[in-house]
DRENLUMMAR-158837 format. One line per field, with one value per atom (N, C-alpha, C, O): residue in three letters; atom name; x, y, z. Coordinates in Angstrom, 3 decimals. Layout:
BEGIN
aa: (ala ...)
at: (CA ...)
x: (X ...)
y: (Y ...)
z: (Z ...)
REM end
This chain:
BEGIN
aa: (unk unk unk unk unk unk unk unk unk unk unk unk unk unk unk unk unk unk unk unk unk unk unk unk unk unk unk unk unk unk unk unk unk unk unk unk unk unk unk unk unk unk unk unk unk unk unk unk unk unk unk unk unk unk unk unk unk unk unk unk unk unk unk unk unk unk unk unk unk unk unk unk unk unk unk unk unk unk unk unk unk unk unk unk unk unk unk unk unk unk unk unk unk unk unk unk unk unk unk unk unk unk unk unk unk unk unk unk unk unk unk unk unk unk unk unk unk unk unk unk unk unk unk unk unk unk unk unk unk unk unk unk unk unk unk unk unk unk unk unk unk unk unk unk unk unk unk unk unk unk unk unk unk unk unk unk unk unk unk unk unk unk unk unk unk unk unk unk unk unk unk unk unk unk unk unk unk unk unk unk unk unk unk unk unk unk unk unk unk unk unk unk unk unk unk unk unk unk unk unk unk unk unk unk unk unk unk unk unk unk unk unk unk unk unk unk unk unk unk unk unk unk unk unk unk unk unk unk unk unk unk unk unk unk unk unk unk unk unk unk unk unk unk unk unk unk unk unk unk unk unk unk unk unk unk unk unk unk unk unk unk unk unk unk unk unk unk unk)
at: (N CA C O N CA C O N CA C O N CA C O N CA C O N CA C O N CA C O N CA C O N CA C O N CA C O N CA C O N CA C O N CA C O N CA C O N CA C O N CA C O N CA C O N CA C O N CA C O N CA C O N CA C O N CA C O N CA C O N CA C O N CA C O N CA C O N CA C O N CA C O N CA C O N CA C O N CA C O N CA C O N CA C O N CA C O N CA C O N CA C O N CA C O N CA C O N CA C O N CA C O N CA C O N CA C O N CA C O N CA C O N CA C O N CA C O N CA C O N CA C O N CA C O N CA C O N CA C O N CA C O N CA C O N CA C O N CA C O N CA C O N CA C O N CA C O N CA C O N CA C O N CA C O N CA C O N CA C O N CA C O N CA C O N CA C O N CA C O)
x: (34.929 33.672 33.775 34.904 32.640 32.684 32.544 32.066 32.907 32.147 31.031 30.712 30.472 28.751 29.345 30.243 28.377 29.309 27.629 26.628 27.671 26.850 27.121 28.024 26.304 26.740 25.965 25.494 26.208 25.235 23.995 23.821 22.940 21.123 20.828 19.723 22.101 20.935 20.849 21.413 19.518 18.776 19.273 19.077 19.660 20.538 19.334 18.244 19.643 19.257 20.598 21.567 20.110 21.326 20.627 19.459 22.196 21.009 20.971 21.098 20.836 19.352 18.823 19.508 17.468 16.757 16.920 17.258 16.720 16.483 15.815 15.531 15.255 14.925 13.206 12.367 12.938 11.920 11.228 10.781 11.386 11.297 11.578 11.246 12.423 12.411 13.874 14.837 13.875 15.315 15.879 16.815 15.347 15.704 15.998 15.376 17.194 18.251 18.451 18.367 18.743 19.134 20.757 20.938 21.859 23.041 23.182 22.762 23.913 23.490 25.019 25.337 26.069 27.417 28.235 28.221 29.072 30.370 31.452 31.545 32.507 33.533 34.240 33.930 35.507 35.970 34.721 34.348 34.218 33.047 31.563 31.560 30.608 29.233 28.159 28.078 27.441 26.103 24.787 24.395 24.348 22.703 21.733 21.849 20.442 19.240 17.931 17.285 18.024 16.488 15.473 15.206 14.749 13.335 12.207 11.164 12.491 11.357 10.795 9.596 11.879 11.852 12.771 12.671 13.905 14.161 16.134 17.048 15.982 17.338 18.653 18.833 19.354 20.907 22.128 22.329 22.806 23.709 25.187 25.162 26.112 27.290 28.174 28.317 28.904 29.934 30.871 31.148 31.969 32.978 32.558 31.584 33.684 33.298 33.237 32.313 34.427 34.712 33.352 32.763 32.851 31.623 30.154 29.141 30.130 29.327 29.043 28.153 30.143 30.501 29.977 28.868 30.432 29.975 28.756 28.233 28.234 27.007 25.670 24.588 26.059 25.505 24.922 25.674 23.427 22.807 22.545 22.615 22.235 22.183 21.581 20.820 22.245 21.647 20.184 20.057 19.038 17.926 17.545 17.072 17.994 17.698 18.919 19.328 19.157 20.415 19.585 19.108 19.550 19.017 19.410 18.676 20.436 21.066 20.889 21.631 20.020 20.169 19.136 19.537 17.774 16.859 17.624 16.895 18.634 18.923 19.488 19.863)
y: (-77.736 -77.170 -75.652 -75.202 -74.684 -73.522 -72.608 -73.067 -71.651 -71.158 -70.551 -69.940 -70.773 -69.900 -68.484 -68.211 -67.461 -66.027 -65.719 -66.396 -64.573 -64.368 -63.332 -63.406 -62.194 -61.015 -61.001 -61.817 -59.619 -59.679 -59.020 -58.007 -59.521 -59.410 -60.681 -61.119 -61.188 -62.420 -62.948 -62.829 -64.003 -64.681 -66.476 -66.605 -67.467 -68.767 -69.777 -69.451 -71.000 -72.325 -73.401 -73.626 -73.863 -74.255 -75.975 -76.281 -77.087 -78.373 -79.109 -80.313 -78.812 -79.334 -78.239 -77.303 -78.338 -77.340 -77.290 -78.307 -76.015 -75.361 -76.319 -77.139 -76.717 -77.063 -76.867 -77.766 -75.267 -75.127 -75.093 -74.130 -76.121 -76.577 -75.876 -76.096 -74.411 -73.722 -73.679 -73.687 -73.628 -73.684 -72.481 -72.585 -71.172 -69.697 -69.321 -69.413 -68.842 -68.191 -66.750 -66.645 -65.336 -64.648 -64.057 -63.974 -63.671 -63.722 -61.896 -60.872 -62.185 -60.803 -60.481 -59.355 -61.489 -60.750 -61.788 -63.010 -60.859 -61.536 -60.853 -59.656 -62.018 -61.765 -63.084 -64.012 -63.137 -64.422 -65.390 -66.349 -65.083 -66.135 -65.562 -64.513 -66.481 -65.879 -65.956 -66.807 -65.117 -65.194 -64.770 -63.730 -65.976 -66.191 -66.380 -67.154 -65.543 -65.719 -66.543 -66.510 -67.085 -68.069 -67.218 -66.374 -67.234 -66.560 -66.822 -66.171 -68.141 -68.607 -68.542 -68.505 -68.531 -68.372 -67.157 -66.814 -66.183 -65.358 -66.097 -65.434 -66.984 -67.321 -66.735 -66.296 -66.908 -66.080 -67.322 -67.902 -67.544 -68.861 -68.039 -67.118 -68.280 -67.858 -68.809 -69.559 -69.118 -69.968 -69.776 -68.580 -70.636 -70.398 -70.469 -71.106 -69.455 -69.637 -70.877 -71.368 -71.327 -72.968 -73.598 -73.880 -73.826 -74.996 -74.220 -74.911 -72.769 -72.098 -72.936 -73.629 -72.573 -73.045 -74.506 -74.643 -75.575 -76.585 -77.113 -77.997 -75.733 -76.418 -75.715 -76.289 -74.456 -73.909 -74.920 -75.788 -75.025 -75.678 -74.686 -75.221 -73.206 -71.886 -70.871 -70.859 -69.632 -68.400 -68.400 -68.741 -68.197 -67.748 -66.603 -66.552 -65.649 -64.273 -63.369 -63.469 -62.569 -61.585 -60.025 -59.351 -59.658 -58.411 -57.235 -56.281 -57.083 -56.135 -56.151 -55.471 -56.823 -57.077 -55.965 -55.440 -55.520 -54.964 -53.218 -52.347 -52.901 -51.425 -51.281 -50.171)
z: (15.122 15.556 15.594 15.789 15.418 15.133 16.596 17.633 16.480 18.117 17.802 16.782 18.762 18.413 18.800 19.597 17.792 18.509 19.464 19.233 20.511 21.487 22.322 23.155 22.160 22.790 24.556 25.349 24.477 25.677 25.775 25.097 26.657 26.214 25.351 25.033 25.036 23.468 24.521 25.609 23.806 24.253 23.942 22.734 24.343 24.542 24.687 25.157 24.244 24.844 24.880 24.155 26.027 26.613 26.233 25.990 26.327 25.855 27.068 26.846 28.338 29.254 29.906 30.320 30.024 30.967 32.095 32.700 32.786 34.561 35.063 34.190 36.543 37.467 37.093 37.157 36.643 36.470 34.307 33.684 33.964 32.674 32.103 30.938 32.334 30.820 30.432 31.199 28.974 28.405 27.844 27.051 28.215 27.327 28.686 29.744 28.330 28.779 28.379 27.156 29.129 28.824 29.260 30.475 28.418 29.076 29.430 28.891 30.488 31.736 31.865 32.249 31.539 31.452 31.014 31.168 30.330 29.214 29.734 30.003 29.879 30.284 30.297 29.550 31.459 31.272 31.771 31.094 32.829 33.466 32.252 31.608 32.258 31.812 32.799 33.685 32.605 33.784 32.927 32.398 33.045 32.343 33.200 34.150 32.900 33.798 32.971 31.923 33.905 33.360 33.060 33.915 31.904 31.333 32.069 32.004 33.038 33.695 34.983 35.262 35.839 37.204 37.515 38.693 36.554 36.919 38.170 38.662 38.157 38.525 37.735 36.599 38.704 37.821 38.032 39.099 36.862 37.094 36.823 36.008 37.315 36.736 36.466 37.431 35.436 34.970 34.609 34.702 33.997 33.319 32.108 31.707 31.166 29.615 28.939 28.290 29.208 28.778 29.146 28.102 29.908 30.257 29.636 29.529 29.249 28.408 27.288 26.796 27.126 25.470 25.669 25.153 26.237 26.283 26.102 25.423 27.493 27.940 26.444 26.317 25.489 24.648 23.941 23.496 23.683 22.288 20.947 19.840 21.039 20.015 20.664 21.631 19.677 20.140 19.909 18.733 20.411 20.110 19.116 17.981 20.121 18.974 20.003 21.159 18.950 19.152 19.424 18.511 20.879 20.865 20.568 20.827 20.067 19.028 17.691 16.982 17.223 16.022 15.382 14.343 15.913 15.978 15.960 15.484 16.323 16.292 15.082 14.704)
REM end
């Protein structure tokens, strides 16, 4: 299996949704842990990379890509 690559600002869907139905994710910090905020309600989750990776369905859009 490949790793998805994913900076920081892109935009993620993860494969189950938030509490509050939405599935876009924005990632807010890279490091060993990741921390993604919901597009929808504005929540902040922090994890381990390993279960990132897991929990990742694809990047959305890469906000660097635009400069």
């Amino acid at each position: 299996m490949q790793a998805k690559s994913y900076e920081l600002n892109d935009y993620v869907e993860m494969k189950k949704p938030h509490a509050c139905k939405t599935n876009r994710w924005q990632v807010t910090r890279v490091g060993m842990d990741i921390r993604i905020k919901c597009q929808g309600c504005g929540a902040s989750v922090l994890m381990q990379r390993r279960d990132f990776d897991k929990r990742l369905k694809k990047v959305l859009k890469e906000e660097n890509a635009a400069e």
